[in-house]
C-alpha positions in Angstrom: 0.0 0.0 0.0 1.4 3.3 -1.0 1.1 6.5 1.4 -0.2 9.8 0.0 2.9 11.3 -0.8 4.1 8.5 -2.7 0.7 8.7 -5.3 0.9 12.0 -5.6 4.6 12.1 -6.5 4.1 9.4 -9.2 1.1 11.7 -10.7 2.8 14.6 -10.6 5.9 13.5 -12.5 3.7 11.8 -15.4 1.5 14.8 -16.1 2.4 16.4 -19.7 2.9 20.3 -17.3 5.9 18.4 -15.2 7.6 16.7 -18.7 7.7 20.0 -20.1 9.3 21.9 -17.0 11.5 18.6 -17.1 12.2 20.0 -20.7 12.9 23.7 -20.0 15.3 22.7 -17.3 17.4 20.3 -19.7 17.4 22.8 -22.5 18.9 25.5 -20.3 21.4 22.8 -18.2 22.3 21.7 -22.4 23.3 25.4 -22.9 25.4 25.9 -19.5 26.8 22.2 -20.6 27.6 23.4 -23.8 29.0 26.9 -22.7 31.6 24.8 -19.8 32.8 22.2 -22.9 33.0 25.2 -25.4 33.5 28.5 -23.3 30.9 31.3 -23.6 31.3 32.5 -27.3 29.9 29.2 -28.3 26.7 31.0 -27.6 26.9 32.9 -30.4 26.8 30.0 -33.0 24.9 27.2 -30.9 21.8 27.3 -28.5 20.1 24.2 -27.1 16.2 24.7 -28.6 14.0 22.0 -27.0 13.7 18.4 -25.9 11.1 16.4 -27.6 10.9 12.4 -27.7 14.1 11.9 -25.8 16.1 14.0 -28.7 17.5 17.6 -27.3 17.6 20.0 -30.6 20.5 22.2 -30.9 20.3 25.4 -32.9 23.8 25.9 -34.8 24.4 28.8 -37.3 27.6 27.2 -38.5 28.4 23.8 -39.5 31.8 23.7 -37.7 30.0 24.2 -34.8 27.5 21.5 -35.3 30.4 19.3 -36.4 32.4 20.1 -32.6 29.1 19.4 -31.1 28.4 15.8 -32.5 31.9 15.0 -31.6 31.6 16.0 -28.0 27.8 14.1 -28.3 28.9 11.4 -25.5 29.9 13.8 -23.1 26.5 16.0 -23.1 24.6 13.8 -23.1 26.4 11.7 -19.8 26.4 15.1 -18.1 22.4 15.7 -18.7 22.0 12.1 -17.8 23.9 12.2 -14.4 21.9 15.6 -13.7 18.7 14.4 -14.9 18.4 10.5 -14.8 18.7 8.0 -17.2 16.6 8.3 -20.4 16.3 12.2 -20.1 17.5 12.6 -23.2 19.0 9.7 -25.5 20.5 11.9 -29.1 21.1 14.9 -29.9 19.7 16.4 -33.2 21.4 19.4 -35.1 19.0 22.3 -36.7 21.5 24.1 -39.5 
């Protein structure tokens, strides 16, 4: 038998408002993530834009940029999953 607090825990994280402030929070954990591998003026050619289906889309104005990104994939992804939990977010997808 489960105690009050345990129910509404497991409600609260399965309604669709708490998995999209789950997504907010990756997408702006991505970009400090992104801004501590590349420094800061990585900002200027590559934003984190949303989470959707386990895939965290990344803004990039240049394709150098997206190119340094993929490579560094593994390591983004293992710092958003030791923040966040396993499954959080599984690939990262590149918008040119």
């Amino acid at each position: 038998m489960l105690n009050l607090g345990e129910i509404l825990k497991k409600r609260t994280t399965q309604s669709p408002m708490w998995k999209g402030v789950t997504a907010a929070l990756v997408v702006e954990e991505a970009n400090l993530v992104i801004s501590e591998i590349f420094g800061e003026q990585i900002r200027e050619f590559a934003q984190a834009v949303y989470l959707k289906n386990d895939t965290l889309s990344i803004a990039c104005l240049s394709s150098v940029v997206g190119q340094e990104l993929k490579l560094n994939e593994k390591q983004i992804i293992f710092k958003l999953t030791s923040k966040f939990g396993q499954g959080v977010v599984k690939e990262l997808k590149y918008l040119a």
